[in-house]
PAZAPA-4460 file (N, C-alpha, C; in steps of 0.05 Angstrom, whole numbers, plus 32768, in hexadecimal, padded with zeros to 4 digits):
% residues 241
    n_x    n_y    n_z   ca_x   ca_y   ca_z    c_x    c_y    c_z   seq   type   mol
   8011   7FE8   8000   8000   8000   8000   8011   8019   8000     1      X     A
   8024   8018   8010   803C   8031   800F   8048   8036   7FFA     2      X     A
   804B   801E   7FEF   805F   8026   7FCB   8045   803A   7FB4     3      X     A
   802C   802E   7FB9   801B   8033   7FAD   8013   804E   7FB2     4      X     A
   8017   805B   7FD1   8018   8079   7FCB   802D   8089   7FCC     5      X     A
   803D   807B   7FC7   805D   808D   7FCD   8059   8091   7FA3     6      X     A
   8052   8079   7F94   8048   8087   7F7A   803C   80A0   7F76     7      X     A
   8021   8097   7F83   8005   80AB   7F7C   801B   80BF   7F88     8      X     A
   8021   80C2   7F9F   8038   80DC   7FA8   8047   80EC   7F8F     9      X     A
   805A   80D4   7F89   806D   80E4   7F6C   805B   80F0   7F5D    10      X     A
   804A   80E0   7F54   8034   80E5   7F3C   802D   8104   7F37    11      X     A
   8024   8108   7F53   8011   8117   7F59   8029   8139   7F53    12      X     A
   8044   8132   7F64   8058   8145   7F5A   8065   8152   7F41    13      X     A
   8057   8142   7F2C   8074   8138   7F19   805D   815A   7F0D    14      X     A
   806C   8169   7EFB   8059   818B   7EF3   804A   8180   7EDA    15      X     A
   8033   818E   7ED8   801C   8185   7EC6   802A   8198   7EB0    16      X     A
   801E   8189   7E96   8020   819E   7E7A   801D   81BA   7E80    17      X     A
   800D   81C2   7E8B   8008   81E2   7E88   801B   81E9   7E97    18      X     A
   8023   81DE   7EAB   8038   81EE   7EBF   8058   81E8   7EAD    19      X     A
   8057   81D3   7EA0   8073   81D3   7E8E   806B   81EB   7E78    20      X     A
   8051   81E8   7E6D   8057   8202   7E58   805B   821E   7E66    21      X     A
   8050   8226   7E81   8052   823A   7E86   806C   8241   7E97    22      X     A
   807B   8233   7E94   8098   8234   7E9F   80A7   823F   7E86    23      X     A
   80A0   8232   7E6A   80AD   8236   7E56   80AE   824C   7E53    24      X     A
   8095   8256   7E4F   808C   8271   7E49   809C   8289   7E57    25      X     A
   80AA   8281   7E6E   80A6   8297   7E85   80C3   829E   7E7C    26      X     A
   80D1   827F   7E73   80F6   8286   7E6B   80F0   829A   7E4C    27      X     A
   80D5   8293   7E44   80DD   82A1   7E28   80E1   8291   7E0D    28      X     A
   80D5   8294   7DFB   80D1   828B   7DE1   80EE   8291   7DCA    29      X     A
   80FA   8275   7DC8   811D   827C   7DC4   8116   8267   7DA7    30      X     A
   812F   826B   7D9E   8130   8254   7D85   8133   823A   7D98    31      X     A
   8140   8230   7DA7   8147   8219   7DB8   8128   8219   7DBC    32      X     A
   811A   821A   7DC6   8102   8216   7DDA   80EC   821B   7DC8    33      X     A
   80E6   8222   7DB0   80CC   8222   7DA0   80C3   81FD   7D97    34      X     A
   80D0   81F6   7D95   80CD   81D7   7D92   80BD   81C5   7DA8    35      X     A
   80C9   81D2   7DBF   80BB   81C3   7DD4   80A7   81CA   7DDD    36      X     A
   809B   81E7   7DD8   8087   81F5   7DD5   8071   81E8   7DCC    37      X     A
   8075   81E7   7DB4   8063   81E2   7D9D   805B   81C5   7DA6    38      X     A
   806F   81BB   7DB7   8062   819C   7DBA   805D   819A   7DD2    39      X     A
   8054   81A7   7DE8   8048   81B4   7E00   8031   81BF   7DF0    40      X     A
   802F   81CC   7DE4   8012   81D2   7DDA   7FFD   81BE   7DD0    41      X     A
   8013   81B6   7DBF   8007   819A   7DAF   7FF4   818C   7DCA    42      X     A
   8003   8183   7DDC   8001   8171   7DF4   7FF7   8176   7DFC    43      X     A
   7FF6   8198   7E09   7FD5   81AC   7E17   7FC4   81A2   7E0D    44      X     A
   7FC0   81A6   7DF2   7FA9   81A5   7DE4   7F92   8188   7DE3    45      X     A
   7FA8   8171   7DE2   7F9D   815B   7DDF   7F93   8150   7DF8    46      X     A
   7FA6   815D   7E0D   7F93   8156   7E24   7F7D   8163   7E2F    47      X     A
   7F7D   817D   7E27   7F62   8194   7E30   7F4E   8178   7E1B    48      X     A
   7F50   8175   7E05   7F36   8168   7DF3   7F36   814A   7DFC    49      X     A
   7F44   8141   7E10   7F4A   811F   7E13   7F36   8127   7E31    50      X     A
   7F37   813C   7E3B   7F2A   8142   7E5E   7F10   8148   7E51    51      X     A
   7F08   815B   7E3B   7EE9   8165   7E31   7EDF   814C   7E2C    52      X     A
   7EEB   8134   7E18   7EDE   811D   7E0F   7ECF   8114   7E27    53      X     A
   7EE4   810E   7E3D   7ED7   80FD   7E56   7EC5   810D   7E6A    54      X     A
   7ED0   8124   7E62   7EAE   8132   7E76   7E92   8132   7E61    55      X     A
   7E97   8129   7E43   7E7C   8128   7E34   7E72   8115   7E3D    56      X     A
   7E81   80FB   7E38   7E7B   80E1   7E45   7E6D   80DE   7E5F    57      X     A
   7E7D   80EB   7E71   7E70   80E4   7E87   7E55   80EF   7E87    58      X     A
   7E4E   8101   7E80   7E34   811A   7E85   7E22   8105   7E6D    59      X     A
   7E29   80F8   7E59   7E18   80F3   7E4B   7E08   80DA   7E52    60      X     A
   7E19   80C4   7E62   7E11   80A9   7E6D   7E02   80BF   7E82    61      X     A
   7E01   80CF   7E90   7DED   80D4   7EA1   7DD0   80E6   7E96    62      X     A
   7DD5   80F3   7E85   7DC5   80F7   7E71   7DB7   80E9   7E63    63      X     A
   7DC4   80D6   7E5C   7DAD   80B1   7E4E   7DA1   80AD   7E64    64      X     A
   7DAE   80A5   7E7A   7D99   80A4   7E93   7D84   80A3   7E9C    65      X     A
   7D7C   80C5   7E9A   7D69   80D7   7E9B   7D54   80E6   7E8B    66      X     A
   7D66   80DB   7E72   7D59   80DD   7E60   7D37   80DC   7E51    67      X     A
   7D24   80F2   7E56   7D04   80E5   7E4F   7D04   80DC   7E31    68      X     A
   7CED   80C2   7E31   7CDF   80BE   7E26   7CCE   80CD   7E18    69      X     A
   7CD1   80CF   7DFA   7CBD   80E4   7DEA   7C9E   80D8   7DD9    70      X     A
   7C8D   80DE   7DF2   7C6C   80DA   7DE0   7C6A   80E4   7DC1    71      X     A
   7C5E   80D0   7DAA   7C61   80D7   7D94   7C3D   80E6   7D9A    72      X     A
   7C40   8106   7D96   7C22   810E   7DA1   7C13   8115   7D8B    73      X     A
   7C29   8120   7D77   7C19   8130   7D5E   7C07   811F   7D44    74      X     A
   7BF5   811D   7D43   7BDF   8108   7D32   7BE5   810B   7D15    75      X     A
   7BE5   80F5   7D07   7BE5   80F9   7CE5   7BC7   80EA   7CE2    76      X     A
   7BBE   8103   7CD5   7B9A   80F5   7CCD   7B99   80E6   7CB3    77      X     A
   7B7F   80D6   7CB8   7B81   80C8   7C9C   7B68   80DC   7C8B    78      X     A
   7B64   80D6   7C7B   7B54   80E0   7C6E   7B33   80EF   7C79    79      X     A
   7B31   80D7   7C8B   7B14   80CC   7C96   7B12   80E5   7CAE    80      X     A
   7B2C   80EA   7CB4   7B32   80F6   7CD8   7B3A   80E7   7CE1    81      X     A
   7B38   80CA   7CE4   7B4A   80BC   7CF1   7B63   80C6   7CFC    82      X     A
   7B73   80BA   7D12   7B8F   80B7   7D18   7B9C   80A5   7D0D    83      X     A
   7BB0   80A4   7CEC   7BBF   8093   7CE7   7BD2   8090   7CF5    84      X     A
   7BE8   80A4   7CFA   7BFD   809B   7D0C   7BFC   80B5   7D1C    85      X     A
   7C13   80A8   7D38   7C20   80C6   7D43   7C3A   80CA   7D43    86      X     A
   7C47   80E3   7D45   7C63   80E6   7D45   7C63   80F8   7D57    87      X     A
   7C83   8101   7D61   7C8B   810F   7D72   7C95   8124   7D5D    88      X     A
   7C8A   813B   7D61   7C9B   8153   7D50   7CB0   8164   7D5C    89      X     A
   7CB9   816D   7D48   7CDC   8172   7D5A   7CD6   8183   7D69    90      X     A
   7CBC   8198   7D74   7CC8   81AA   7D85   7CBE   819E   7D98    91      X     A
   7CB1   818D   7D96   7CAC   8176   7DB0   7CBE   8170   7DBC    92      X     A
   7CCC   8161   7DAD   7CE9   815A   7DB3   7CF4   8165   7DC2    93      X     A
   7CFB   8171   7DB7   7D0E   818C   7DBC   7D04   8199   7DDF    94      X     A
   7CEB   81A1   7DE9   7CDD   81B1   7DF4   7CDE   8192   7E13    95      X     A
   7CDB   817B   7E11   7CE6   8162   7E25   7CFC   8165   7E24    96      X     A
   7D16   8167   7E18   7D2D   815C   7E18   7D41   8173   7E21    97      X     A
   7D34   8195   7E1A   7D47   81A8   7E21   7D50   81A8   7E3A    98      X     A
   7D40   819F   7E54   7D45   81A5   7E6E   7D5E   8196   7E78    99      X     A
   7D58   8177   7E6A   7D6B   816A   7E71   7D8B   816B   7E61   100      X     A
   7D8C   8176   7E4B   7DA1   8183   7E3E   7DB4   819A   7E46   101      X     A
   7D9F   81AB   7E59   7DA8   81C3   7E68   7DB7   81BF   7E89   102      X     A
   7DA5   81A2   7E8D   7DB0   8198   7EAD   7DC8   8192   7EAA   103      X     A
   7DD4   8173   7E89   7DED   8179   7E97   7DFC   8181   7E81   104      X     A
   7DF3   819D   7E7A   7E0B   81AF   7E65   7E0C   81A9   7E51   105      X     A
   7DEF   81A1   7E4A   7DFA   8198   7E1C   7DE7   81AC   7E0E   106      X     A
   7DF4   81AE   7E01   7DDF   81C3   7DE7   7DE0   81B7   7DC3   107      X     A
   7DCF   81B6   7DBB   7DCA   81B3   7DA4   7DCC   81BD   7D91   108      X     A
   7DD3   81C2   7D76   7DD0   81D0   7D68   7DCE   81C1   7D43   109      X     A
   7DCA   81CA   7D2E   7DC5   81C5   7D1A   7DCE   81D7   7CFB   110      X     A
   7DCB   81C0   7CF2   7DDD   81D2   7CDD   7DDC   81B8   7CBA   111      X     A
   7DD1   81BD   7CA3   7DC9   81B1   7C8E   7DDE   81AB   7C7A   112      X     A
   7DDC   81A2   7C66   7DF3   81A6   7C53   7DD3   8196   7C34   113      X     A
   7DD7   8197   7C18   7DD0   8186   7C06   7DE8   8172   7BF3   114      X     A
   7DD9   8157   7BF7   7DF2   814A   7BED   7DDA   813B   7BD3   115      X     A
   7DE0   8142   7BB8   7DD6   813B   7BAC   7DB3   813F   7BAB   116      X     A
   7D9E   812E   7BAD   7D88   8131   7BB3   7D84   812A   7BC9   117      X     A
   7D89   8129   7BE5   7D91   8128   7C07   7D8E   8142   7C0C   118      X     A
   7D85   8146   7C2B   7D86   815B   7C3A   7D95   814F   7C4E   119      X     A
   7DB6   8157   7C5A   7DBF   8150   7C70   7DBC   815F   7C89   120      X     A
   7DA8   8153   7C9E   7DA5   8165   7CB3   7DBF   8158   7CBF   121      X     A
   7DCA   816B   7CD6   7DE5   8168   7CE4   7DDA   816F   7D02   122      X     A
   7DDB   8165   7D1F   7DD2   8167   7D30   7DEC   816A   7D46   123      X     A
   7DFB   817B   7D4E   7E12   817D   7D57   7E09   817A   7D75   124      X     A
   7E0D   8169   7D88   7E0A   8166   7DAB   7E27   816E   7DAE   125      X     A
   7E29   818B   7DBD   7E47   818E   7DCF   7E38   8195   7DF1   126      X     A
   7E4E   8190   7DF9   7E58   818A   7E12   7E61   81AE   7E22   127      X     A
   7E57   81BA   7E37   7E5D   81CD   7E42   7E85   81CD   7E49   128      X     A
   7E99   81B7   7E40   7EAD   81AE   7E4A   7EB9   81B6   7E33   129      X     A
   7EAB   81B4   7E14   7EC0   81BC   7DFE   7EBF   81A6   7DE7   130      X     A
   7EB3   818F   7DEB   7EA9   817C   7DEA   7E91   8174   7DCD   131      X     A
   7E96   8171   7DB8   7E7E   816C   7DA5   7E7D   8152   7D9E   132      X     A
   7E66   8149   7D8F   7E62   8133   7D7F   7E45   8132   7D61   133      X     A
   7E4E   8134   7D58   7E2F   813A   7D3B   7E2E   811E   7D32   134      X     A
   7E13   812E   7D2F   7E00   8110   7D1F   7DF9   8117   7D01   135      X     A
   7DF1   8101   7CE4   7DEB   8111   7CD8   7DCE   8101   7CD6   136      X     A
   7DBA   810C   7CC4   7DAF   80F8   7CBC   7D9E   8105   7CA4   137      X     A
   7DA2   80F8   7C8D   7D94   80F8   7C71   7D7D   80F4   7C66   138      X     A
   7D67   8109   7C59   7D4D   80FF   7C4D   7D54   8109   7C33   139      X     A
   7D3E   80F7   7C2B   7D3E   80FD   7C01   7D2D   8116   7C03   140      X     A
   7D2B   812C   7BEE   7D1A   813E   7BF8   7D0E   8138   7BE0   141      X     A
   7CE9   8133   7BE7   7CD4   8129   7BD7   7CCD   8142   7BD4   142      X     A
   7CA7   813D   7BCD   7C98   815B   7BCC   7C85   8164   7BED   143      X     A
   7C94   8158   7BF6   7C87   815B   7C19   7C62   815F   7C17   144      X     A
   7C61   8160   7C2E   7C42   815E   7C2B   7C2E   8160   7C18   145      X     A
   7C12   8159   7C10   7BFC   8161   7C01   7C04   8176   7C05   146      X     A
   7C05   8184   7BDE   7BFE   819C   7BD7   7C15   81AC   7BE8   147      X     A
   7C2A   81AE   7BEF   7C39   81BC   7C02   7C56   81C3   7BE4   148      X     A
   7C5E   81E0   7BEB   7C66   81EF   7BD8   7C89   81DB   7BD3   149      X     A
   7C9D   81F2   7BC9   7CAF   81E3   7BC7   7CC5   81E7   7BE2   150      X     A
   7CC3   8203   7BE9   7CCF   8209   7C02   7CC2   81F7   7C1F   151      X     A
   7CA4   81F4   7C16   7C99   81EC   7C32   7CA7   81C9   7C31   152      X     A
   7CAB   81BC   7C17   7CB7   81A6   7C12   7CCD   81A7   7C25   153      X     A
   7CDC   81B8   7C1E   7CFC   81BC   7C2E   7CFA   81BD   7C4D   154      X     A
   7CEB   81C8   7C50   7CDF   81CF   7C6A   7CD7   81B4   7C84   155      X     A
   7CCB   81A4   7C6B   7CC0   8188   7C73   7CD9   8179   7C82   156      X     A
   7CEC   817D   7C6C   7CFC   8169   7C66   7D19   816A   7C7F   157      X     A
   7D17   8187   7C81   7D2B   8192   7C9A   7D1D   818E   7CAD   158      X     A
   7D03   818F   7CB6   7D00   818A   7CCD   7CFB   816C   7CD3   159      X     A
   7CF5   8160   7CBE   7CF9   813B   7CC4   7D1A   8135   7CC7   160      X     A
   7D29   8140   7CB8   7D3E   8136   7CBA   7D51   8143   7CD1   161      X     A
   7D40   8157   7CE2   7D4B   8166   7D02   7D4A   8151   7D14   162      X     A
   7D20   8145   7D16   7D1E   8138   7D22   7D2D   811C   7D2A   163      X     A
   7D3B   8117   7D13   7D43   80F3   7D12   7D5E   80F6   7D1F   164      X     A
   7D73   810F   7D17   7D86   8113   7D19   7D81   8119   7D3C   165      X     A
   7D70   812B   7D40   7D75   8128   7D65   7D72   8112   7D73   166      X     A
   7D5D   8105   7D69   7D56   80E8   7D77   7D6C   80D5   7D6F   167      X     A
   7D7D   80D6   7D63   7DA0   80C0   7D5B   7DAF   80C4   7D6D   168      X     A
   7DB0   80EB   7D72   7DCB   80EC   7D7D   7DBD   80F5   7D95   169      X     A
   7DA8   80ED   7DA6   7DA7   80EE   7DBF   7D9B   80CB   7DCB   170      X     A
   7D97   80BF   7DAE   7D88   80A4   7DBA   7D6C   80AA   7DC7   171      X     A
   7D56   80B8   7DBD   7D49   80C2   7DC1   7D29   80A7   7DBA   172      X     A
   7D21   809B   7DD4   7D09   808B   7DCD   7CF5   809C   7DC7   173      X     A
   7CE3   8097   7DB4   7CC9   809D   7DA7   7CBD   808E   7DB1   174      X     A
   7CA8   8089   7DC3   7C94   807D   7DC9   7C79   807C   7DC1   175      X     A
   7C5E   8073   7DAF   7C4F   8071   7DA4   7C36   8064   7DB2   176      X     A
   7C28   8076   7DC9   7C12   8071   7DD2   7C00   8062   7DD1   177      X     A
   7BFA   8073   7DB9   7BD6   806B   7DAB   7BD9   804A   7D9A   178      X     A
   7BC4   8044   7D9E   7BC0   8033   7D89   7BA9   802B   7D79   179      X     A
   7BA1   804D   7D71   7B88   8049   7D5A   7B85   8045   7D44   180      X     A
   7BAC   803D   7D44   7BAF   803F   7D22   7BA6   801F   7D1F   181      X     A
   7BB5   8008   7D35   7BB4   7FF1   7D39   7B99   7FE7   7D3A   182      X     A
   7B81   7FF8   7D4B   7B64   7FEB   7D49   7B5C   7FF2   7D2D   183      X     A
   7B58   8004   7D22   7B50   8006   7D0B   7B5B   7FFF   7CEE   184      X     A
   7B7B   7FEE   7CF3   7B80   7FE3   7CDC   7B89   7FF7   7CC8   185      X     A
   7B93   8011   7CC9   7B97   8021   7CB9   7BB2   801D   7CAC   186      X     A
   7BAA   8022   7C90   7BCC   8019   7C81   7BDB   803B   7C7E   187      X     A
   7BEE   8034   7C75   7BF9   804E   7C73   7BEE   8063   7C5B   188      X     A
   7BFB   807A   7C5C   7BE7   808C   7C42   7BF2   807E   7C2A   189      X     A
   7BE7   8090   7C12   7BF8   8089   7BFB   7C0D   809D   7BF4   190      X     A
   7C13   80B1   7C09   7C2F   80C2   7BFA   7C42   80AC   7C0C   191      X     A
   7C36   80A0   7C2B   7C52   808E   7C34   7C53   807A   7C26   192      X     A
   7C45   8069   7C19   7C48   8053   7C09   7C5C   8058   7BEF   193      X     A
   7C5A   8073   7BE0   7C6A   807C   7BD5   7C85   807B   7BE2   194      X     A
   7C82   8091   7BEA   7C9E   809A   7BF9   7CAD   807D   7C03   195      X     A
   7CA5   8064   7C0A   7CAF   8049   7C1C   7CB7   803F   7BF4   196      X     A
   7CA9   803E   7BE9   7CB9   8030   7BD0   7CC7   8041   7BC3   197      X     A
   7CC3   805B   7BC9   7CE0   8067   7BB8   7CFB   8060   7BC5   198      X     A
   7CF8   805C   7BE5   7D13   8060   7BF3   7D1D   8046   7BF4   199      X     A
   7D03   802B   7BED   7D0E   8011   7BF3   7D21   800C   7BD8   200      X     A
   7D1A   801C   7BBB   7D25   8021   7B9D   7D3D   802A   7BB5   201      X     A
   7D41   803A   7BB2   7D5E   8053   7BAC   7D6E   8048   7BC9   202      X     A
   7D67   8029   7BDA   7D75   8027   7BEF   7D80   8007   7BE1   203      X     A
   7D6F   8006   7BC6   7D81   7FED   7BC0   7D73   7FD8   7BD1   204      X     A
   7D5F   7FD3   7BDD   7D4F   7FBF   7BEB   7D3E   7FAA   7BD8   205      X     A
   7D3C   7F92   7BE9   7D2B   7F7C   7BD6   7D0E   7F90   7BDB   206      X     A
   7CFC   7F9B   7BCA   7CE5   7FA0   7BCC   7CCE   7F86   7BDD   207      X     A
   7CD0   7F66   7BD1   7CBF   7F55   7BDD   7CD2   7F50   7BFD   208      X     A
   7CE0   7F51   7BFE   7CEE   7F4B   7C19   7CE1   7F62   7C2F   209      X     A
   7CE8   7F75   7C28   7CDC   7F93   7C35   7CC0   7F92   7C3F   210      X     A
   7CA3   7F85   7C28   7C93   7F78   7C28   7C8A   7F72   7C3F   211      X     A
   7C98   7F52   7C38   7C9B   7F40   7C52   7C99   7F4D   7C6B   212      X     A
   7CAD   7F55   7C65   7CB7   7F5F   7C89   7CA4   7F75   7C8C   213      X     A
   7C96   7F7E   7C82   7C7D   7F95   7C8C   7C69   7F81   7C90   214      X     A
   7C67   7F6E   7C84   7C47   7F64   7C88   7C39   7F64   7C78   215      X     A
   7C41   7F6D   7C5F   7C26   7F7A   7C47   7C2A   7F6E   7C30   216      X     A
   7C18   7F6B   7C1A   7C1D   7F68   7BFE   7C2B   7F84   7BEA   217      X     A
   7C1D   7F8F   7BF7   7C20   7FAA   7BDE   7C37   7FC0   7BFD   218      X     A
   7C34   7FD7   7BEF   7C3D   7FED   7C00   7C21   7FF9   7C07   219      X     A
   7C16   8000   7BF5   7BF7   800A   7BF9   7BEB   8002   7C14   220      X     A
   7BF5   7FDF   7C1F   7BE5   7FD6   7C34   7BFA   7FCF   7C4A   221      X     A
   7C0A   7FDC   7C4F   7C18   7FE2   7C60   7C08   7FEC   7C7F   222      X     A
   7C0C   7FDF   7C8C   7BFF   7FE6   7CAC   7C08   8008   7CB0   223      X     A
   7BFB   8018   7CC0   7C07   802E   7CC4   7C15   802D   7CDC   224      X     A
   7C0F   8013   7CEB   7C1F   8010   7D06   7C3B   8005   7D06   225      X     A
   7C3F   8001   7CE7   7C62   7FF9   7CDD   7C6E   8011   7CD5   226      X     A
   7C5F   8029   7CCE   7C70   8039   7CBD   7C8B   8049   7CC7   227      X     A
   7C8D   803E   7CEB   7C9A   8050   7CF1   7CAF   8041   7CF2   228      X     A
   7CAA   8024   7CF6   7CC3   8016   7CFB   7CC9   800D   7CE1   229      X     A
   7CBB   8011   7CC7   7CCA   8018   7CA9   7CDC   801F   7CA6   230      X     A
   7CD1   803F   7CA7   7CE3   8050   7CA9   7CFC   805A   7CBD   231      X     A
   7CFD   804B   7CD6   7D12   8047   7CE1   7D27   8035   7CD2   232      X     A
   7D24   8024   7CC7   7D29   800F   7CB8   7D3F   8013   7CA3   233      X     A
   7D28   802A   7C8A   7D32   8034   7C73   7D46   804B   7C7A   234      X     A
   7D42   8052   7C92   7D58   806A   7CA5   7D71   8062   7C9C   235      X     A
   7D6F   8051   7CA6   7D8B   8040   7CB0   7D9F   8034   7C9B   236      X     A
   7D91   8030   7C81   7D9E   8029   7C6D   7DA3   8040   7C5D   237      X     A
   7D95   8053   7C5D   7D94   8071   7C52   7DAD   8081   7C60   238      X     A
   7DBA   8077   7C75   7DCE   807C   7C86   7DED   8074   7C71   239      X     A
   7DEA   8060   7C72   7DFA   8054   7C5F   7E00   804E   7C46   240      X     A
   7DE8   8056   7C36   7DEC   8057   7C1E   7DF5   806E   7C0F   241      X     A
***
């Protein structure tokens, strides 16, 4: 036990980087001594961002933690009035999740780019310590809603592709209440039936395999109580392709 703190003892003596750079400094910036400088800084540097990494870490395992659960509240009607599905919309999101982002020091921010026919939303989580990490995540940009212009398209398409991108890079559960889509048997619309065979085309997917695995013959008869874990699905390969 004595050897073991007569270490931690030395250890604890031996001068930290900043106190060697600020020694340097104090003799003065010479041709001899710019070399070791520069690699005292180097070394500052990598340890200030090697100490931010691990205070993200730590704050963020306690942040998953505590993390709420997000009710999908907002209704998609069918034709009839019905409730086909629900989702969580981002300022939902956003409006649960800020308190706990502020408790332990993260802030969010966002920022787009176009790659081809893609909209890349970018979801940057840093750390009050110095600390970042971004997410991206990619939609095809269609003609967004019935009758909805070409800007309000864009519009669509950034704020779907905000939403997905916060819920990645915080691990964010969607939880799905209701189940009136499930009593009443409602299939999905026909712009998602669309939209699910354009992306299963352009993701390079077996179309009858995809099928299968929904449950349906056609796309047309697609459950509306799959569409989300579809499209989680087609996410994911849309990631990588």
């Amino acid at each position: 036990m004595s050897d073991k703190l007569e270490v931690v003892k030395a250890e604890s003596q031996l001068p930290s980087v900043a106190s060697m750079l600020q020694a340097v400094i104090q003799q003065g910036v010479t041709e001899q001594n710019v070399a070791a400088l520069e690699r005292l800084c180097g070394l500052y540097e990598r340890m200030q961002a090697s100490d931010a990494e691990k205070q993200f870490a730590a704050a963020f395992v306690v942040l998953q933690s505590e993390m709420p659960k997000v009710n999908a509240t907002k209704a998609v009607p069918n034709n009839d009035g019905t409730t086909r599905y629900k989702f969580a919309p981002f300022e939902e999101i956003m409006r649960q999740v800020t308190p706990m982002l502020q408790k332990y020091g993260f802030t969010v921010s966002f920022s787009n780019r176009y790659e081809e026919n893609r909209l890349v939303e970018t979801c940057t989580l840093q750390h009050v310590g110095g600390h970042k990490r971004s997410n991206d995540f990619a939609v095809r940009i269609g003609s967004g809603p019935p009758k909805a212009s070409e800007s309000q398209a864009d519009g669509a398409a950034a704020t779907y592709a905000k939403r997905f991108a916060l819920t990645d890079a915080l691990n964010i559960v969607v939880e799905h209440l209701d189940n009136d889509a499930r009593i009443e048997g409602a299939t999905i619309t026909p712009e998602q039936a669309a939209g699910l065979r354009e992306r299963v085309r352009a993701t390079a997917s077996n179309e009858a395999a995809f099928l299968k695995f929904a449950g349906a013959n056609s796309f047309e008869t697609i459950s509306a109580t799959k569409y989300a874990m579809l499209d989680q699905n087609l996410r994911r390969k849309e990631k990588v392709s």
